[in-house]
PyMOL commands that place a pseudoatom at each C-alpha (Angstrom):
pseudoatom trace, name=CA, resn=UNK, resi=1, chain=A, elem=C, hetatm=0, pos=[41.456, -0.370, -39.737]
pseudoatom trace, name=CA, resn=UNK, resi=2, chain=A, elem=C, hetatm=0, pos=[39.364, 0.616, -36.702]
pseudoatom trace, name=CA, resn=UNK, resi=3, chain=A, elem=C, hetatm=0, pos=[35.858, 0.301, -38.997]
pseudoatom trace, name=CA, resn=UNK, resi=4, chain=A, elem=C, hetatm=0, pos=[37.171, -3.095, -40.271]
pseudoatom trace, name=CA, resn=UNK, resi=5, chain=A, elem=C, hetatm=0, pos=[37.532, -4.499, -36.699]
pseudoatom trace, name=CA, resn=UNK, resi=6, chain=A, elem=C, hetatm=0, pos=[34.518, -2.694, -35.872]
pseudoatom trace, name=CA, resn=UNK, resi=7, chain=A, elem=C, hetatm=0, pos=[33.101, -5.368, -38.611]
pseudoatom trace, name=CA, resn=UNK, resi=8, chain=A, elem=C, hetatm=0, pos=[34.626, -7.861, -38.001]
pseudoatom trace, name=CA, resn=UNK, resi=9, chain=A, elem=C, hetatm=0, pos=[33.668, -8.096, -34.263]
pseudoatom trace, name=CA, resn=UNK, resi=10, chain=A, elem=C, hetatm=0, pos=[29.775, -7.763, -35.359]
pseudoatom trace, name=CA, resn=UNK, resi=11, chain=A, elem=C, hetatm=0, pos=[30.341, -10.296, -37.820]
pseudoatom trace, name=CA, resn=UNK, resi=12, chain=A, elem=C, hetatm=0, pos=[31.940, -12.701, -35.056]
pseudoatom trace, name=CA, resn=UNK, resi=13, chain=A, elem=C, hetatm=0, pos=[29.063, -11.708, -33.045]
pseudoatom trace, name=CA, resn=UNK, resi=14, chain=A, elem=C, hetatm=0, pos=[26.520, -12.664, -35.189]
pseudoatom trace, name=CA, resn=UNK, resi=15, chain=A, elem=C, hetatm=0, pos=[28.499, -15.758, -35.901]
pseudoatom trace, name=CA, resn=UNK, resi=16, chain=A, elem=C, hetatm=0, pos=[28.645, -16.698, -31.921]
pseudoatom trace, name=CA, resn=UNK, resi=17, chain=A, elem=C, hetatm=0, pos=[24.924, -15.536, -31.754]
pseudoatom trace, name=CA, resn=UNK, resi=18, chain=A, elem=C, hetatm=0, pos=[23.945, -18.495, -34.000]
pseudoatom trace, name=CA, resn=UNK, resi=19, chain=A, elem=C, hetatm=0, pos=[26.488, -20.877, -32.874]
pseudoatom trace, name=CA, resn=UNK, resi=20, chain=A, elem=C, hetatm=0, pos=[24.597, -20.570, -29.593]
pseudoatom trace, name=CA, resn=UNK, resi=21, chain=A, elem=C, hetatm=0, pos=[20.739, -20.806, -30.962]
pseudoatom trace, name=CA, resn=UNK, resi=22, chain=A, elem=C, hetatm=0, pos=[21.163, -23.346, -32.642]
pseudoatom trace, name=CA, resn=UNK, resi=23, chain=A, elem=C, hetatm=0, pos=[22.966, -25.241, -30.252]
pseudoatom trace, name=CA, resn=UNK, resi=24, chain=A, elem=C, hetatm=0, pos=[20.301, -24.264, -27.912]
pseudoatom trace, name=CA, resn=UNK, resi=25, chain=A, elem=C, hetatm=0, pos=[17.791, -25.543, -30.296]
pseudoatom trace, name=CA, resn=UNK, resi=26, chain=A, elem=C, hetatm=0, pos=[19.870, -29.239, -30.458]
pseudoatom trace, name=CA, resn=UNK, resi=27, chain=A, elem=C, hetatm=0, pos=[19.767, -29.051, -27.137]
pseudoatom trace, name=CA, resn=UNK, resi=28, chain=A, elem=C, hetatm=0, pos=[15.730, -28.682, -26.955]
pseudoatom trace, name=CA, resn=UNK, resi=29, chain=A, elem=C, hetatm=0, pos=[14.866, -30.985, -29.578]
pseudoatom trace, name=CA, resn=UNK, resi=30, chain=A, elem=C, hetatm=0, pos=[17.318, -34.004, -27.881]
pseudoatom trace, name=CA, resn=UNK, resi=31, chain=A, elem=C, hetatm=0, pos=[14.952, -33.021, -24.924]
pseudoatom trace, name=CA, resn=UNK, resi=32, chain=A, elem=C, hetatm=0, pos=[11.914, -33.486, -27.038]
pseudoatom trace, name=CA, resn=UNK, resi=33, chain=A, elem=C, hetatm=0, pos=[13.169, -36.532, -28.455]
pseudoatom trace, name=CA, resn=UNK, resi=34, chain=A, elem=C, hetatm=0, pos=[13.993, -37.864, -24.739]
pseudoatom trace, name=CA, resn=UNK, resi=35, chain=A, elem=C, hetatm=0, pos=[9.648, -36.841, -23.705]
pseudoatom trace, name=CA, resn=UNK, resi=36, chain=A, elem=C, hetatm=0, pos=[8.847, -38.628, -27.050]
pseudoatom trace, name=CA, resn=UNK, resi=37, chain=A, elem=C, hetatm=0, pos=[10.695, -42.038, -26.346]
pseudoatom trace, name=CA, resn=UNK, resi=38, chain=A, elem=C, hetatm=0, pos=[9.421, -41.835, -22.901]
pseudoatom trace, name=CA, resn=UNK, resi=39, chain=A, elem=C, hetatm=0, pos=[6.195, -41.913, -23.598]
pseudoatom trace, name=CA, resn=UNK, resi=40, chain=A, elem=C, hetatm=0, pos=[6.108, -44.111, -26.480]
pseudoatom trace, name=CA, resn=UNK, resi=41, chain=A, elem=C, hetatm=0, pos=[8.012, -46.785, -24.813]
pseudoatom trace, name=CA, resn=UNK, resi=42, chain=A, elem=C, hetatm=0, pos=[4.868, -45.917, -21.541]
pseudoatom trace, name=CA, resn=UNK, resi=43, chain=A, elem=C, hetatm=0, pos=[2.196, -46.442, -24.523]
pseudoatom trace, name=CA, resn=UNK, resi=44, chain=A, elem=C, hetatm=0, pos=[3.829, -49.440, -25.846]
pseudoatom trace, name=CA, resn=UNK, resi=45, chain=A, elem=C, hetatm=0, pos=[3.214, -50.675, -22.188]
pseudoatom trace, name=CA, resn=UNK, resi=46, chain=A, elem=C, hetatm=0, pos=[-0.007, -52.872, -22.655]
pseudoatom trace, name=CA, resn=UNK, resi=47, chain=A, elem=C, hetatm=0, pos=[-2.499, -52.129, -20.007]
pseudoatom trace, name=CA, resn=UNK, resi=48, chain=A, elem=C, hetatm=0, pos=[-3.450, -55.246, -18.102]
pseudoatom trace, name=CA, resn=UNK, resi=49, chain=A, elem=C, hetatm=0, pos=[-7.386, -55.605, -18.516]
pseudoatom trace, name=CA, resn=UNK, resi=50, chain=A, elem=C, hetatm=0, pos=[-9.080, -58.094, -15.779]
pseudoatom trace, name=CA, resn=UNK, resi=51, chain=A, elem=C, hetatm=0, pos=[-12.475, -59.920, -16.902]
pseudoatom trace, name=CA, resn=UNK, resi=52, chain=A, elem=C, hetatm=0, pos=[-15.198, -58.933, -14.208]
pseudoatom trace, name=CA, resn=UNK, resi=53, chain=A, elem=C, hetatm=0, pos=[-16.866, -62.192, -14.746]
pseudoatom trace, name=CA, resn=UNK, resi=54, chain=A, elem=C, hetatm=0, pos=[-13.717, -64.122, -13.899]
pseudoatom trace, name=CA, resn=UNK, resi=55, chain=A, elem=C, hetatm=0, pos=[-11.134, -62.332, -12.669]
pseudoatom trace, name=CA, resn=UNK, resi=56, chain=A, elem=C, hetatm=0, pos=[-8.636, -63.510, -14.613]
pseudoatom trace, name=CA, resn=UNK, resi=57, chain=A, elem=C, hetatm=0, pos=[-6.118, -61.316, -17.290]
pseudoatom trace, name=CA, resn=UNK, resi=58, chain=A, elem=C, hetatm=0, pos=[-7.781, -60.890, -20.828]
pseudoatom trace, name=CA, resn=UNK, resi=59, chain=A, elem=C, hetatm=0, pos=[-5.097, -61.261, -23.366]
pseudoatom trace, name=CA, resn=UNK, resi=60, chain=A, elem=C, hetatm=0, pos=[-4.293, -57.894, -25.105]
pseudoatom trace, name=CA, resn=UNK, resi=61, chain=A, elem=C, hetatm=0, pos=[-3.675, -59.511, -28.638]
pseudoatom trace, name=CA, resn=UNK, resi=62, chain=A, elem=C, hetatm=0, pos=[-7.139, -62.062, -28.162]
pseudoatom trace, name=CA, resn=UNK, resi=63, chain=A, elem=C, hetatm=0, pos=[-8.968, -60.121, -25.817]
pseudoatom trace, name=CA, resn=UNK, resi=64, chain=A, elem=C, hetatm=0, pos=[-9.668, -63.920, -24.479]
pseudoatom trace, name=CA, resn=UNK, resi=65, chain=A, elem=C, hetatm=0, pos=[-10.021, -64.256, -20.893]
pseudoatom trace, name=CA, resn=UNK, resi=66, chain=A, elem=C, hetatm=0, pos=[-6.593, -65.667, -20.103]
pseudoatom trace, name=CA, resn=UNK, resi=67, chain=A, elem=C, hetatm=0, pos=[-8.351, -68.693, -17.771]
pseudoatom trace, name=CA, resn=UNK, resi=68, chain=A, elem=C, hetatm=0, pos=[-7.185, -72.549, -17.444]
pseudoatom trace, name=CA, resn=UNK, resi=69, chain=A, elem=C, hetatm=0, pos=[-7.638, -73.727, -21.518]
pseudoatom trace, name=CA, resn=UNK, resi=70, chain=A, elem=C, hetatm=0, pos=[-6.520, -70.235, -23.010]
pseudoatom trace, name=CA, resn=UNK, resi=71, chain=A, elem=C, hetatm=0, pos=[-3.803, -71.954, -24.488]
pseudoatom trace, name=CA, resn=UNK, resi=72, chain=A, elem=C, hetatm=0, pos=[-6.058, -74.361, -26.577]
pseudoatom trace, name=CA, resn=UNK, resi=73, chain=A, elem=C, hetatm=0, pos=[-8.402, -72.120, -27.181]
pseudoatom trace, name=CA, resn=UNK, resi=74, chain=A, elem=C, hetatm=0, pos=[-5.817, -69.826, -28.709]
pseudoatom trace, name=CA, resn=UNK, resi=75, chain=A, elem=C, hetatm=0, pos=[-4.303, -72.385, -30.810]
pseudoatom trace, name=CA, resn=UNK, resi=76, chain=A, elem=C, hetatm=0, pos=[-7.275, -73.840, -32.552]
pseudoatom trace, name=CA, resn=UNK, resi=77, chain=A, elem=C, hetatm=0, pos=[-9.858, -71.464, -32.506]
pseudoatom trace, name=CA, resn=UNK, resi=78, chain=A, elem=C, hetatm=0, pos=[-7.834, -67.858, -33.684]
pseudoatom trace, name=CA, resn=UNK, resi=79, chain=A, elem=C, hetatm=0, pos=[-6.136, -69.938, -36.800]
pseudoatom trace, name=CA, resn=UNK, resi=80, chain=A, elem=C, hetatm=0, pos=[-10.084, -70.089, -38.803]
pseudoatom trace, name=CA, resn=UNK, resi=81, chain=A, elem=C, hetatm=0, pos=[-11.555, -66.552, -37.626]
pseudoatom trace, name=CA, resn=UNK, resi=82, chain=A, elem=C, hetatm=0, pos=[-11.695, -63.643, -35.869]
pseudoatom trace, name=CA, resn=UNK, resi=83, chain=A, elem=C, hetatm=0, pos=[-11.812, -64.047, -31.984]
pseudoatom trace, name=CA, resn=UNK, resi=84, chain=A, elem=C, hetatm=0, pos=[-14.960, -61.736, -31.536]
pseudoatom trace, name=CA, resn=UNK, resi=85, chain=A, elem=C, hetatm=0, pos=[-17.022, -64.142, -32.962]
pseudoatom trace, name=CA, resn=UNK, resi=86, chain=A, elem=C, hetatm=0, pos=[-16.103, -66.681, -30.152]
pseudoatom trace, name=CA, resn=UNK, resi=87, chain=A, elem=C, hetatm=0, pos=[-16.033, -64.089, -27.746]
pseudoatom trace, name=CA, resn=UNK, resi=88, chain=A, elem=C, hetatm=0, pos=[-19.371, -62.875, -28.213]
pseudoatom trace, name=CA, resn=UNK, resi=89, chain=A, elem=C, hetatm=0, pos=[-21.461, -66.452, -29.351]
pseudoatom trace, name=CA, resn=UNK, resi=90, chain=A, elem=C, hetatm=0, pos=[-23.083, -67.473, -25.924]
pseudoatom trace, name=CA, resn=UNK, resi=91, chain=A, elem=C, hetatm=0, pos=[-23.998, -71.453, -25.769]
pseudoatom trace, name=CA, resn=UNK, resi=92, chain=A, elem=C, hetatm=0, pos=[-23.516, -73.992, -22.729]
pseudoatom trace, name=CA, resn=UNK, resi=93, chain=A, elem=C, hetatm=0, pos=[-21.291, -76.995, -23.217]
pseudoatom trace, name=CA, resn=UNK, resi=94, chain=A, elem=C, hetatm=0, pos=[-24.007, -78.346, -25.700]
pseudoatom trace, name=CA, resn=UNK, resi=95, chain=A, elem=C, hetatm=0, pos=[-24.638, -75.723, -27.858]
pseudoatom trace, name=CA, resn=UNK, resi=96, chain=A, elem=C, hetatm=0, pos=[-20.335, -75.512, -27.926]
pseudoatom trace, name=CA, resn=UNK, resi=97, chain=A, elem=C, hetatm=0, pos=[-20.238, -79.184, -28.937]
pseudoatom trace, name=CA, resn=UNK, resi=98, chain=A, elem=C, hetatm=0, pos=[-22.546, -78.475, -31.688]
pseudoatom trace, name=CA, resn=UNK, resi=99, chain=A, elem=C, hetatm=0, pos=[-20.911, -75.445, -33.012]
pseudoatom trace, name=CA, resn=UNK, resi=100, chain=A, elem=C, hetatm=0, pos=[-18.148, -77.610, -32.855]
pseudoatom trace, name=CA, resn=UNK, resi=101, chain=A, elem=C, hetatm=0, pos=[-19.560, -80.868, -34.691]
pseudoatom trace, name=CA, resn=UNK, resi=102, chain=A, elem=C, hetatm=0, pos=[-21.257, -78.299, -37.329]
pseudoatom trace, name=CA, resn=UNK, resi=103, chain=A, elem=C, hetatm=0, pos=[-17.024, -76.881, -37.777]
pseudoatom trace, name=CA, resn=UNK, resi=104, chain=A, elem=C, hetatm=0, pos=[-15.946, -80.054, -38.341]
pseudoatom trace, name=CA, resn=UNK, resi=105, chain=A, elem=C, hetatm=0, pos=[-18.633, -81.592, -40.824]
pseudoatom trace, name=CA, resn=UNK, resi=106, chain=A, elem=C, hetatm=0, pos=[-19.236, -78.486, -42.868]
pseudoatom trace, name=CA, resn=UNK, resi=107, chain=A, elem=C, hetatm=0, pos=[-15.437, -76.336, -42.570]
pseudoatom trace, name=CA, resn=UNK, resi=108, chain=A, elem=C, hetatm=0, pos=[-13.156, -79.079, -42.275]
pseudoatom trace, name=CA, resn=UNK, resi=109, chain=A, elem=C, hetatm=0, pos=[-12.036, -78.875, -38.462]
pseudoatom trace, name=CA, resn=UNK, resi=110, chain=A, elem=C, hetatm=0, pos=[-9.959, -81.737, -37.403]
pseudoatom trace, name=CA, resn=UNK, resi=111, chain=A, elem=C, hetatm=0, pos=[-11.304, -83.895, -34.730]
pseudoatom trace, name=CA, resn=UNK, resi=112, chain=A, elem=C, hetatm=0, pos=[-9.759, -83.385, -31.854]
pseudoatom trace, name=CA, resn=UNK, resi=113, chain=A, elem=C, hetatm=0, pos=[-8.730, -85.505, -28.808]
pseudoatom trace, name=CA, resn=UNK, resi=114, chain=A, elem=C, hetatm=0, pos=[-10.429, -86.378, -25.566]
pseudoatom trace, name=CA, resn=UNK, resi=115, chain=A, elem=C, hetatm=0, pos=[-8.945, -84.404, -23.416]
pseudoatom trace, name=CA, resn=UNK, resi=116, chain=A, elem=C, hetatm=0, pos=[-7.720, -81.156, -26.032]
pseudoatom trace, name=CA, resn=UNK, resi=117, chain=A, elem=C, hetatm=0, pos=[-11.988, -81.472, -26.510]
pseudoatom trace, name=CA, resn=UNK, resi=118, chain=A, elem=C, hetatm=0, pos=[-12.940, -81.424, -23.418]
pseudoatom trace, name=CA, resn=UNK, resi=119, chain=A, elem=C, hetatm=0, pos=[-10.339, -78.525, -22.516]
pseudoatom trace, name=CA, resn=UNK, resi=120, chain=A, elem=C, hetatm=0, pos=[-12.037, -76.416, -25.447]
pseudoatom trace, name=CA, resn=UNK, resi=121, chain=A, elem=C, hetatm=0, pos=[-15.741, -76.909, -24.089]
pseudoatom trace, name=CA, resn=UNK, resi=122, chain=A, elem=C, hetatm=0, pos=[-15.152, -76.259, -20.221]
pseudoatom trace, name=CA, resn=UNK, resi=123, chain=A, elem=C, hetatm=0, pos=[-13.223, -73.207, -21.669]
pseudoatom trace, name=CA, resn=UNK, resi=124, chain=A, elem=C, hetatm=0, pos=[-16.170, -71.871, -23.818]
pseudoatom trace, name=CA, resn=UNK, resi=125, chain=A, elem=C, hetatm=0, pos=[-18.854, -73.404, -21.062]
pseudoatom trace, name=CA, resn=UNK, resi=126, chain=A, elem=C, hetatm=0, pos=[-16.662, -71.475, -18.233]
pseudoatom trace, name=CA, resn=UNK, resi=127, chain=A, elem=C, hetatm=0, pos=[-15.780, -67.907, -19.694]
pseudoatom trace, name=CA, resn=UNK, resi=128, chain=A, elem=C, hetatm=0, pos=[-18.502, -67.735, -22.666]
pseudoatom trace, name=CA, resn=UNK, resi=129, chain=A, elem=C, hetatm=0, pos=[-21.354, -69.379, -21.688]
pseudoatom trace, name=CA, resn=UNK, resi=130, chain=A, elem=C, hetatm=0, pos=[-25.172, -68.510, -21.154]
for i in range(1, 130): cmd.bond("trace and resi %d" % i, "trace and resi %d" % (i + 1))
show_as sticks, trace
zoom trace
């Protein structure tokens, strides 16, 4: 009887011993877990970028320069490419209008109003021109 009790407290032993790694390990890895939705929800944070030019916000999804006519811009110009090629064509408002005119005779871009027009160029003029 002795060398069965003998066993049988080892084997409870060993039994307790991993009860309390692996809880110890739970515990860890919920810490882990905890670090790893901390700094995914910081990453997921965009970081504001300011134009240097302008000061003004550049849009993290754009990378426009978030100044007065973003909105239009955004609208008509992302829908038919990629916003690079805007970003990095350099005209004044004349060489816009043409790029422009040349869009809407040869691609099919709708004419737009007075004012939504004039919004568009003093945009491009403002933030992307020579």
């Amino acid at each position: 009887m002795n060398k069965f009790v003998k066993i049988l407290a080892q084997f409870l032993f060993v039994i307790l011993l991993d009860v309390l790694v692996v809880g110890w390990i739970y515990i860890e890895s919920e810490k882990w877990e905890g670090i790893k939705a901390a700094a995914a929800a910081e990453a997921a944070i965009p970081e504001v970028q300011i134009d240097a030019r302008s000061g003004f916000e550049i849009d993290p999804q754009t990378k426009f320069i978030m100044g007065n006519g973003f909105p239009a811009i955004r609208r008509e110009c992302v829908k038919c490419h990629p916003t690079q090629m805007v970003r990095t064509f350099r005209a004044d408002r004349a060489g816009w209008l043409d790029a422009i005119r040349w869009m809407q005779a040869e691609k099919g871009l709708k004419t737009f109003n007075e004012k939504t027009e004039d919004t568009i160029l003093t945009y491009l003029e403002t933030y992307y021109g020579k």
